[in-house]
N, C-alpha and C positions, 0 to 999 in steps of 0.2 A: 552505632547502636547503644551505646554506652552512654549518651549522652555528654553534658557540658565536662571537659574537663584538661586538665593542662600540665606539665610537667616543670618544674620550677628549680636552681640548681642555686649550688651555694657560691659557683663561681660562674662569667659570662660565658662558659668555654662551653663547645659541643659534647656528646654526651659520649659521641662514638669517640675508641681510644684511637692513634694513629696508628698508621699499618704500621707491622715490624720490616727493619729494614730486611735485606736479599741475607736467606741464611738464619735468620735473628728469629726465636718465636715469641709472640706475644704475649705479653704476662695480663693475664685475665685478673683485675683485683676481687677481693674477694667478697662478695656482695650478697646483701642482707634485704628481707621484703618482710615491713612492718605495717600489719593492720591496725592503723589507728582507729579503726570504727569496728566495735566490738560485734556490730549488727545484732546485738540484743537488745530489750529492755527491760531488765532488771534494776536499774538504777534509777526509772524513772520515780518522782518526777524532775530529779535531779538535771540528768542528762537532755531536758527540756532546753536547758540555759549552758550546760559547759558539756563538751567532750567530757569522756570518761575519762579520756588518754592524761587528761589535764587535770585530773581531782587529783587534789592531794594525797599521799599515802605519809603518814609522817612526814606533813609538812612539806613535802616533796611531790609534785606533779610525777604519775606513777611514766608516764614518758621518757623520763629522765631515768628512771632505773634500768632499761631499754637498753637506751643510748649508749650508758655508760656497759653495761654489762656487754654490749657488739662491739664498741671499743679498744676492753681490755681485753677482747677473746682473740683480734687479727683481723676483724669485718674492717676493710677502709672505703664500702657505698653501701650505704641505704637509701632505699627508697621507701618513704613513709604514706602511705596509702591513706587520704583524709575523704569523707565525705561529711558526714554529720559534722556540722560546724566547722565546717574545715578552712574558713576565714582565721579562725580563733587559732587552730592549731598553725594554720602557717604561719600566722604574725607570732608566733612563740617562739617558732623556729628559726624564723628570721632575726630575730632580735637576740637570739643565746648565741653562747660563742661556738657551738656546735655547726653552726652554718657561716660563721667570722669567722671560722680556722685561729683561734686566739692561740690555740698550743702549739700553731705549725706542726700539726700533724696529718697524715695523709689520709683520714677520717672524712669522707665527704656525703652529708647530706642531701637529698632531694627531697622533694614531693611532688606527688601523686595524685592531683584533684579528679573527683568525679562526683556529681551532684546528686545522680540519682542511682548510684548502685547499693543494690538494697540487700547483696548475700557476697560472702568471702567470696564464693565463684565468679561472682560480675566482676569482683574484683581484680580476682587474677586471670581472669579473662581479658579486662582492659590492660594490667602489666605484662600480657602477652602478646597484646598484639601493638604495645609499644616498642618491642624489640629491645629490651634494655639489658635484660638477661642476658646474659653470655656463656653462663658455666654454669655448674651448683651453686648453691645459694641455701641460706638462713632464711627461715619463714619463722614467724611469730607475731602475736598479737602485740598491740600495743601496752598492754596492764600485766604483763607478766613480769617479776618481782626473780632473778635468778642471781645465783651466782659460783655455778658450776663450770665446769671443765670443757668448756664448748671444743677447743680444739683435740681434746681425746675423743671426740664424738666425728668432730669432722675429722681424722686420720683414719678410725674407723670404717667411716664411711667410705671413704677416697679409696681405701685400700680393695674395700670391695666392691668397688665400682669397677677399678682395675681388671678385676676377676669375671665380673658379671655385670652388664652393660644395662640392664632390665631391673638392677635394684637400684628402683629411684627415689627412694626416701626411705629417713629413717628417722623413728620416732622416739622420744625421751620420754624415760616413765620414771617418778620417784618412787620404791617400793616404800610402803606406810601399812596402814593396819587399816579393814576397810572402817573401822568406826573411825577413826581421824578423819579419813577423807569424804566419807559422808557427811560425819554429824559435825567435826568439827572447820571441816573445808569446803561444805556441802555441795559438794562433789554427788552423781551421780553414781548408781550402783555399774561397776564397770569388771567386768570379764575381759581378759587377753591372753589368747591362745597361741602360742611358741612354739617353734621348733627349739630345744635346749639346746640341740646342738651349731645350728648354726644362727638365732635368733631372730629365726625370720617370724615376721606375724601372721599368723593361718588365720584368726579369728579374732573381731574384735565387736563388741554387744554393751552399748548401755542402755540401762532404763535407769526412769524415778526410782528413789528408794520406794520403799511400801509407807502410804499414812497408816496413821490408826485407825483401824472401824468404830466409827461410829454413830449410831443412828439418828442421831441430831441434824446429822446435812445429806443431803443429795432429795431427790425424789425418791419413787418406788423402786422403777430400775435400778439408780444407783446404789441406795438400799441393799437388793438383790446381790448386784457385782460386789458389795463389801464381802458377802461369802462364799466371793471364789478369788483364790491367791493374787497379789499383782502383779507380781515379778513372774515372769515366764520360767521353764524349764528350758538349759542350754541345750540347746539343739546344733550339732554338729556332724560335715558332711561325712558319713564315713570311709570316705576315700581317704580323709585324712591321716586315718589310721593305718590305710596301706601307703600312700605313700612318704609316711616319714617313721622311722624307725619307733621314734617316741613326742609325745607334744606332752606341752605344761599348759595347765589351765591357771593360772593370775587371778586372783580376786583381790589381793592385796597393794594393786600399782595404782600410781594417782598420775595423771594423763597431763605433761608439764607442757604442754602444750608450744615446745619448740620443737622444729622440726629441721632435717637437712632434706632440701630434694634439689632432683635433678633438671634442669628444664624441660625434662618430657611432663612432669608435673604441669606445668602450665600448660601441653599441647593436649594434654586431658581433658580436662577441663573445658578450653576450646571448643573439644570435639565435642563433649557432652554437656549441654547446657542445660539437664537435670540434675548438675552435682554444683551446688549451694552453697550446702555446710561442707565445712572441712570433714569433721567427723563422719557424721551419720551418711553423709553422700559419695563423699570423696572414698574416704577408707576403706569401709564397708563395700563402695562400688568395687573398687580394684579388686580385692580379697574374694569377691562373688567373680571377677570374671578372671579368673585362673590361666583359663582358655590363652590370652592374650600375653602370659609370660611376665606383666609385672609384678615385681616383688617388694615388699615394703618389711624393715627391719625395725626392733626395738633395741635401744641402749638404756641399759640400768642408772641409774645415776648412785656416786658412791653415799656411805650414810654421810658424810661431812658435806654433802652437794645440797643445793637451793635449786628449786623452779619450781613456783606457781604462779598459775593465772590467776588474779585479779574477775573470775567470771560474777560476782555477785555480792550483796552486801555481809553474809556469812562469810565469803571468802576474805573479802576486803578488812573484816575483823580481827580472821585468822594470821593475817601475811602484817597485819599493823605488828601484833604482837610480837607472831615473829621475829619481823625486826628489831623491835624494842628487845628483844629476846638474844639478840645477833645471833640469829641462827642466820641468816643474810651477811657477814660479815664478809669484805670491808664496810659494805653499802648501810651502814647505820649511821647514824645521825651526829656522834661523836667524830667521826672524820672526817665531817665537815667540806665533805666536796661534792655533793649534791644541791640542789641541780648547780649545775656547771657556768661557772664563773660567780657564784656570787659569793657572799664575805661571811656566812655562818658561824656561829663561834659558841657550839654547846659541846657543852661538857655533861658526862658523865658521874652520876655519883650513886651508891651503891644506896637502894636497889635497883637498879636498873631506870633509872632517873636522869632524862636528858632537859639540860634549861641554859636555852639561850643568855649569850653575857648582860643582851639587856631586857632579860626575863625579868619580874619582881615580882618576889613570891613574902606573904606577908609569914611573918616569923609564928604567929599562932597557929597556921594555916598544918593541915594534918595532912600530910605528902606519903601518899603508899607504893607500892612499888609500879612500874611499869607506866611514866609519864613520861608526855614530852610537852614542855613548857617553849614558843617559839619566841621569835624577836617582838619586842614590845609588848609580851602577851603582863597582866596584871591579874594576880589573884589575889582576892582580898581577907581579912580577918575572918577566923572562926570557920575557914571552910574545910570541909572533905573531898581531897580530891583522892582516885586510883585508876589504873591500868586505867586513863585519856591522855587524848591528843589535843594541846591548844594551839592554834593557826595565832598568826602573826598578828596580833596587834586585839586578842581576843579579853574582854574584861570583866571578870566575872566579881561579884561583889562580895559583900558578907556574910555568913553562915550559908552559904551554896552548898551543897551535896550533887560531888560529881563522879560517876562511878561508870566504867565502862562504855567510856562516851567518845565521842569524835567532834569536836568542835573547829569548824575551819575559820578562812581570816574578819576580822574583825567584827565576831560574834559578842553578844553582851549577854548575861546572866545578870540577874538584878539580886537583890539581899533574898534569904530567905528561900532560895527556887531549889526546887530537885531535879535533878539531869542523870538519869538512869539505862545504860546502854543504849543511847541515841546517836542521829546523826543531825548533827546542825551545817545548813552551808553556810556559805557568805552573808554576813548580813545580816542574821537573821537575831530577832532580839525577841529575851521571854525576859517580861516583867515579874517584877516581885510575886513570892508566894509561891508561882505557877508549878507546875508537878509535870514531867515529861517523862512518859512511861514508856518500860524496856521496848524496843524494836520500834521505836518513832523514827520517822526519818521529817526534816524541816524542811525543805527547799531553799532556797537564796530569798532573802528578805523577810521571810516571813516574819509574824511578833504573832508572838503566845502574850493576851491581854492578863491582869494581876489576876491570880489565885485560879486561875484556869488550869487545868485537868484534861494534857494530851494524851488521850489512852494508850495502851502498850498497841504496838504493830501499824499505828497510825501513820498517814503518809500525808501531809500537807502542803500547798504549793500555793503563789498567785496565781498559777495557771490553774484556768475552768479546767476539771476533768472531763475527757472527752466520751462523750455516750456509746455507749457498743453494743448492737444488740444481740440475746444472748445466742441469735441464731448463728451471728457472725465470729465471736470472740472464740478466739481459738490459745488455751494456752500454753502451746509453744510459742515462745515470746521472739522470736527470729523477724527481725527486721531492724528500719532505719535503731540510731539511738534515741532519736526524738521523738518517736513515735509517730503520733498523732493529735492535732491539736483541735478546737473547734474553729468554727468561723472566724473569718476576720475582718469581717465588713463591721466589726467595732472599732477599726483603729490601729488593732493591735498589727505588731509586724513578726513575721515569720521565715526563719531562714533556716534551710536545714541542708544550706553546700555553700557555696562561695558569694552571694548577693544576698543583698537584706530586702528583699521582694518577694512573695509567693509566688512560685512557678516562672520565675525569671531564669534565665541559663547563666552561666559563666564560662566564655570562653577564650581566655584568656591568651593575648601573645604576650603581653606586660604582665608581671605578676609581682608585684614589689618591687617594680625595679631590674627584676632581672629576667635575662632571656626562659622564653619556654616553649615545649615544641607544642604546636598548633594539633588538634584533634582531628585529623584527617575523616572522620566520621562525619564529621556536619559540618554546615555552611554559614552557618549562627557566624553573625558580627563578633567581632570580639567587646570583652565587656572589661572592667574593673571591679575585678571578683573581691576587693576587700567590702567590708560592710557590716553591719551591728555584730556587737562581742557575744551578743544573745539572741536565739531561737523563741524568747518569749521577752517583748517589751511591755509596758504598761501604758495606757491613755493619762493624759494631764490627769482626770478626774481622780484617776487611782493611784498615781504619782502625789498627788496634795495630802491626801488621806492616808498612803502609809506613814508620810512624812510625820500626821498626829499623832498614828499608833506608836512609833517608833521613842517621840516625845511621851508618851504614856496618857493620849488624848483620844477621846472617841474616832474610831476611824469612820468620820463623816465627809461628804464633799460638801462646795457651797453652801447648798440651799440645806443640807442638816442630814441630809438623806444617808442611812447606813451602809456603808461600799461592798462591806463583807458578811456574811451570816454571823450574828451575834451568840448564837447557839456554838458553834465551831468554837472561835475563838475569845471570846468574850468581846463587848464594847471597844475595847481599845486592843484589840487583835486586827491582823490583818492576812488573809489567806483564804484557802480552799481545802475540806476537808475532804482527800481521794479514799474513796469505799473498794475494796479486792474483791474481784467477781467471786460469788460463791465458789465454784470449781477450784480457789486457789486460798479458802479460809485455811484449809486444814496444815497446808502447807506454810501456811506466814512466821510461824515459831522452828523453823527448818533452816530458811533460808533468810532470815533475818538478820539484824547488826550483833541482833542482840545472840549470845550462845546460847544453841541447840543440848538441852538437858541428852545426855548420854543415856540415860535411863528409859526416858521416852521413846529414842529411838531402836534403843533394843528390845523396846514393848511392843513399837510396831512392827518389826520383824519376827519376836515369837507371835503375835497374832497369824500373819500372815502365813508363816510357816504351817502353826495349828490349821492353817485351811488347806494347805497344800493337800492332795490327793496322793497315795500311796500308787492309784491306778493309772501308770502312764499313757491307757489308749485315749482319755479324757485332756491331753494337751496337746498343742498342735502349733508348730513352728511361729512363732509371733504372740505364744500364751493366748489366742483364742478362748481355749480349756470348751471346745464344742464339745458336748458328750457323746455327737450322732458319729464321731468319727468311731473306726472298730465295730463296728454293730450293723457292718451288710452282711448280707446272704451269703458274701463265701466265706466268712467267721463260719456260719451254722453249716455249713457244708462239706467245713475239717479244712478248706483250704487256709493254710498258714500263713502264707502269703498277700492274701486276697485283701485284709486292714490297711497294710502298709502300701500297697499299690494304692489302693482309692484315697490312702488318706494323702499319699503323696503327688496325685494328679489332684487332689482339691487346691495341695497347693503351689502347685502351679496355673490352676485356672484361675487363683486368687491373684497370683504377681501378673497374670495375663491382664486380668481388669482392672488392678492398682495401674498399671504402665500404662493401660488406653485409656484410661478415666483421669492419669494426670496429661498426659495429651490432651484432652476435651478441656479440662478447667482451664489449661493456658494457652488454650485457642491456637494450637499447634497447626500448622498445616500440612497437607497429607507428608510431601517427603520427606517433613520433622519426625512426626509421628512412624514412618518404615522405619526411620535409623535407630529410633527408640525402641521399639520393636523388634529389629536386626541385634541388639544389645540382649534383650532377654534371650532371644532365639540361638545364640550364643551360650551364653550364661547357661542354658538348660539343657543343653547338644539337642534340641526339638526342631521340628520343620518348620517354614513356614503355613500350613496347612494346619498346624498343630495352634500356631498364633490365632491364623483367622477363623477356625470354629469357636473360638472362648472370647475372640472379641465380637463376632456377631452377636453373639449371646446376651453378651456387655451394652452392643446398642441397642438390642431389645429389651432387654431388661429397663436401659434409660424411659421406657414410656411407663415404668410403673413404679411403686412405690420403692426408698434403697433397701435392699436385704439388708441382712442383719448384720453380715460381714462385712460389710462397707466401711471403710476409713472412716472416722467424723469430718473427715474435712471435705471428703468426695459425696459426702450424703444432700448436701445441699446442688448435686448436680440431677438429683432423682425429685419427682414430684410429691405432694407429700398421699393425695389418694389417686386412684385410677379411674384412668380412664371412667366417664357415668355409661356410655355403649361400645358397643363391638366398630361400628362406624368412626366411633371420636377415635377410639385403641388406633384403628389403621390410620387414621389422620397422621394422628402424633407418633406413631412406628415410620410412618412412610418420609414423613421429616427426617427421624434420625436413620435412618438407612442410608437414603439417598444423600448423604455428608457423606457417608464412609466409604459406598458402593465403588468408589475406585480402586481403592485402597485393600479389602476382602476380594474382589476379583482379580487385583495385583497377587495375592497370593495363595487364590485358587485356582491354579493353572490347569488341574488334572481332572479328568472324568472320576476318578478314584476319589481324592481330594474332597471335592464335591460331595458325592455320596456320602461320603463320610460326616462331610458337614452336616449335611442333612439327617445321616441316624444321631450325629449332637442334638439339632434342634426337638427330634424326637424326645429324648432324653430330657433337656431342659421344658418342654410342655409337660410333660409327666413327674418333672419334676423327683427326677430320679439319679444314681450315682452322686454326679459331685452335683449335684443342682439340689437336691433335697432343699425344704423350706425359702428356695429365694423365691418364691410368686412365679413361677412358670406358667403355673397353671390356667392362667389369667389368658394368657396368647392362644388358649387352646382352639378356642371359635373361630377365633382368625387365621387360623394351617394355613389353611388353600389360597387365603386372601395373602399368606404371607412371602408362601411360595410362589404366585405368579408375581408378586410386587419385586420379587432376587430374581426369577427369570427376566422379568422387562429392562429393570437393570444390570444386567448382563454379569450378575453374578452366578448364574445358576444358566448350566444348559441345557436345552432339550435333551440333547441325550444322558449329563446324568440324570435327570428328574427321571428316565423312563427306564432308565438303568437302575436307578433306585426302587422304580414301579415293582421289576420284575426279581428284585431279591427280596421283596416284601409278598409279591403273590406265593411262593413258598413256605413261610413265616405261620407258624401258631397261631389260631384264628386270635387269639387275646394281642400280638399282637400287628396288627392290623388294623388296629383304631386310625394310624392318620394316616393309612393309604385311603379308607375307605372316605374321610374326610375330603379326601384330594381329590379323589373318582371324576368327579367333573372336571376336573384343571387336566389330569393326565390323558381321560380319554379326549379332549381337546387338543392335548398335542398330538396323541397319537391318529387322529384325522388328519391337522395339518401333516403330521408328518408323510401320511399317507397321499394327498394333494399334492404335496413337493413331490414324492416319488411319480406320480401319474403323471403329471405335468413334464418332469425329466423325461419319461420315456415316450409323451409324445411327440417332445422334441427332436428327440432320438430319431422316431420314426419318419418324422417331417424330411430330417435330412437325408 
């Protein structure tokens, strides 16, 4: 189910170790699992054309800081987890001495192909069911920059595994200051909740920081929502306060994104193929289901400790410096042994100034602190350079002004150009004059044409930017690294796993050369998964024409014709100017190359705060901020209690319709859908009885327009008007019923049950308790029509319908509106029911 994918070693030998002899136990080595595929895109439109794992970091492919950091910790197996360009990354691997064993050391790389997993879950989903895992193990991304004490973290761990067989991971957190790790590592706003005394994690919550309000962007609603706070109030269960003596609430940890776990970790996973993300699915899940006994730990890292992830170009600014900084010490550029095996030779010189032996820097040239100059790089007369990075072989001309910039390999700057906290890839050339303003990022080849003017946060590529509409774009950016590309019936070729063909598999038993286990999953031929270094090629046409730009000639083809918008780049430019969907303008100066002003962002949090409400019955677990919660009739009634119950069955009816509404989006089928379900019902100590009145709810509601509390990402599973008659309503109810009708009768087993369900659905037409404002009201016509349609499909039965009849002929004449609706449907059963009895006993009499 995983798709194309292959296991690849560094030497021919099988993967399993030999049994230990009679007596002898087997020494389990100690084993490492690297996500080389970030599964974001943030770096696009970089990561179009290279793995992340593979961009530079000072001059350094950030892979390499990896390697070497699992290395010198005791790791002697990893397995490097590739999808996105994952050609590119084996043949790297292949070729370092990290897979040649050059040191003869007991360090053994693998890899890990899979073409189409598209969430860290798939992934370790696929590493679980390769059996490769033996023991505990090191989890980490591929772009994480460390260089702390890993084995004080794993003896830690070991020790308390010993003790307690259910704590199966444990997480590193660097303590920092939350404005460092926002504004200057733009990090996410991050709460974690501790036991002090034994470190375990109760709670762990991030959101976006807060932007600034301003009335310049959104629509009306959004408008509206700028004056109510962003950031939720932390909400915590309060068991947790009985059961642990005392907790710490963390605002000030930055989340270093390595982790120890157990192999029960991977059988997690497995089980639950809603958990994605590490964080948000993973962590979060375990911590909500208590019930289940696993535990999850945090280690401090000491102040003299390093680890952070590489998630974003903010961060990638922050961890360059860094290093140049040696706050990563040994792993800085002066020691010269990064990436591994090659012949480096910079030297340091104060201020914090690294230039390769065959660096040349001209003697006028004004050198400020925090640069790294690479092999062959050439700077010329009369320039300004500070705190950049030059890539290998990069040449930048005369009077240049280069200031907080990142230039990778054999970039060219022409006489005269400004280079202002940007990001250049490979290749990429700005002519004379040209101006490149803070937070640009260039893609690989592009050319900025003479005296052109890249504005600040600009993102430019040869790659067409691909259209999204705005029904569809969702900004959480969680997927492949490649994204999405457009068409390719131009020529162009598109790879984004092991073959350089669109939608080709790779399944590899050959993979360089060397032995690999076959993917028991599919039947797929095997193929020769090597193939283009890039996810984005060019046609002749547009291969001819950068080649002018590049010479500093109109980028024309043939017949004259302009390759590129002339507006974008000028005449003799060549590229694609990528526009940031509105929902992500306000944020572009956050998580940019360029540095997040400190000041800004303590402006948007005293905003935000100024909005916060003093009144906590106006917020609601998820920062909703609904104000109808606290404001039923048993507030007015003196009961004290009466807020906190409704507000805490709304939400639970809300985790009941997020869980069956993400069932529905990924075309789950019913038994997937119970297990998911069996999870909350869990999670909640609630019945199943309790599940299936708020999911029938959920598939009624599907026929009318989404309420307002609906996820954005589930709202597109709702229609946008209703039904035009009472006829169409039942059409479209009667489809979505009849999908679930097994599934609601699976776990409405009881006469009682039923009933029950039924004063729900009362409720939800009336649009009362936790139903207020979703369109209930809308089904009201259709009662009778609704109830015989769950009788015929044999979710409702005669006898509770008639059981329900006779605890409503009792009832306050106000209510008794949809019995009296139903009048015909019940006294119909109660004939038939009356015929079945008649009939029995004339049989009776017969015999």
């Amino acid at each position: 189910r995983f798709g194309a994918s292959a296991l690849t070693r560094r030497e021919a030998t099988r993967v399993a170790m030999p049994k230990p002899k009679s007596g002898e136990d087997a020494k389990v080595p100690l084993q490492a699992v690297v996500l080389a595929d970030s599964f974001t895109q943030a770096f696009r439109p970089i990561t179009l054309e290279r793995p992340k794992a593979l961009l530079p970091l000072c001059n350094v492919p950030m892979i390499e800081y990896v390697l070497e950091f699992l290395s010198t910790n005791g790791v002697e197996e990893v397995f490097v987890f590739c999808c996105a360009h994952a050609e590119q990354i084996v043949e790297y691997l292949e070729n370092s001495p990290w897979c040649q064993n050059s040191s003869g050391t007991n360090f053994v790389v693998h890899t890990v192909v899979s073409t189409n997993c598209i969430s860290a879950g798939e992934a370790l989903r696929l590493i679980d069911h390769r059996h490769v895992i033996r023991a505990d193990f090191v989890l980490m991304h591929g772009d994480v920059v460390a260089n702390m004490d890993l084995k004080k973290v794993l003896h830690a761990h070991n020790a308390r595994r010993k003790k307690e067989k259910l704590a199966i991971m444990t997480l590193c957190f660097k303590p920092t200051t939350q404005a460092l790790r926002e504004t200057r590592f733009g990090e996410g706003n991050l709460i974690v909740v501790t036991d002090p005394d034994t470190n375990r994690v109760l709670h762990y919550e991030t959101h976006e920081p807060p932007n600034e309000a301003d009335s310049s962007f959104g629509d009306g609603e959004q408008k509206k929502a700028q004056k109510k706070p962003q950031l939720p109030p932390l909400s915590l269960d309060a068991s947790l306060f009985s059961d642990h003596p005392s907790i710490k609430i963390s605002t000030d940890l930055l989340d270093c994104h390595v982790d120890i776990c157990a192999p029960e970790v991977l059988y997690l996973f497995t089980d639950n193929f809603d958990y994605q993300n590490l964080r948000r699915d993973f962590v979060v899940g375990t911590l909500n289901e208590r019930e289940l006994g696993n535990n999850l730990y945090a280690h401090a890292l000491a102040s003299d400790e390093y680890a952070v992830r590489v998630d974003s170009l903010r961060t990638y600014d922050a961890v360059s410096k860094d290093v140049i900084q040696r706050w990563t010490y040994p792993m800085v550029p002066d020691t010269n042994a990064l990436p591994m095996g090659t012949s480096s030779t910079y030297k340091m010189e104060w201020p914090n100034v690294y230039s390769d032996a065959n660096a040349r820097v001209h003697a006028s040239a004004k050198i400020g602190a925090g640069c790294v100059f690479g092999d062959g790089c050439v700077i010329g007369a009369g320039c300004v350079v500070e705190q950049s990075t030059f890539g290998k072989n990069t040449r930048v001309g005369a009077n240049v002004t280069v200031k907080g910039s990142y230039l990778q390999t054999n970039v060219t700057i022409h006489d005269n150009a400004t280079v202002t906290s940007a990001f250049a890839a490979d290749g990429v050339v700005v002519h004379e004059n040209a101006t490149i303003g803070k937070g640009a990022v260039l893609s690989y080849d592009v050319v900025v044409g003479p005296g052109q003017i890249v504005g600040d946060y600009s993102r430019v590529s040869l790659a067409t930017q691909p259209v999204i509409d705005d029904d569809e774009y969702d900004s959480d950016d969680d997927g492949l690294e490649v994204g999405s590309l457009p068409s390719v019936s131009d020529g162009r070729r598109v790879s984004v796993g092991g073959v350089g063909s669109l939608g080709a598999r790779a399944k590899a038993q050959n993979f360089g050369g060397r032995a690999t286990l076959k993917d028991s999953d599919s039947d797929d031929d095997a193929q020769d998964v090597k193939g283009p270094r890039c996810a984005f090629t060019l046609t002749d046409r547009e291969k001819d024409a950068l080649a002018k730009a590049k010479s500093g000639l109109p980028s024309v083809d043939g017949v004259g014709k302009q390759v590129w918008s002339v507006d974008a780049l000028g005449a003799a430019g060549a590229g694609n100017l990528w526009t940031a969907h509105a929902s992500d303008l306000r944020n572009l100066w956050r998580y940019s190359i360029a540095p997040a002003p400190f000041a800004r962002a303590r402006l948007a949090y005293h905003k935000d705060d100024a909005l916060d409400s003093d009144d906590d019955a106006t917020h609601t677990r998820g920062g909703t901020g609904d104000p109808s919660f606290g404001n039923g009739s048993d507030s007015e009634s003196g009961n004290e209690f009466g807020d906190d119950a409704d507000q805490a069955e709304t939400v639970f009816r809300r985790e009941v319709a997020e869980t069956f509404l993400r069932c529905v989006k990924h075309g789950y089928a019913e038994a997937n859908a119970v297990v998911e379900l069996q999870g909350l019902k869990m999670a909640e100590n609630r019945t199943f009885a309790d599940i299936a009145r708020y999911v029938l709810m959920t598939v009624l509601g599907l026929a009318l327009p989404a309420p307002k509390d609906v996820q954005k990402e589930n709202a597109r599973l709702y229609p946008v008007t209703s039904p035009a008659s009472v006829p169409e309503l039942l059409k479209v109810t009667r489809k979505k019923v009849e999908r679930w009708a097994p599934l609601l009768a699976r776990f409405l087993k009881s006469e009682d049950d039923q009933v029950e369900m039924l004063l729900t659905l009362e409720d939800y037409c009336s649009e009362e308790t936790v139903f207020t404002g979703m369109g209930g009201s809308a089904l009201t016509p259709a009662f009778p029509k609704i109830l015989h349609m769950l009788y015929d499909m044999d979710v409702l039965s005669e006898v509770s319908v008639l059981a329900w009849s006779a605890e409503k002929e009792g009832a306050e004449e106000e209510d008794k509106k949809f019995l009296k609706l139903a009048k015909p449907f019940v006294e119909w059963l109660k004939e038939a029911d009356e015929e079945s009895e008649e009939e029995t006993e004339t049989e009776s009499d017969s015999e």
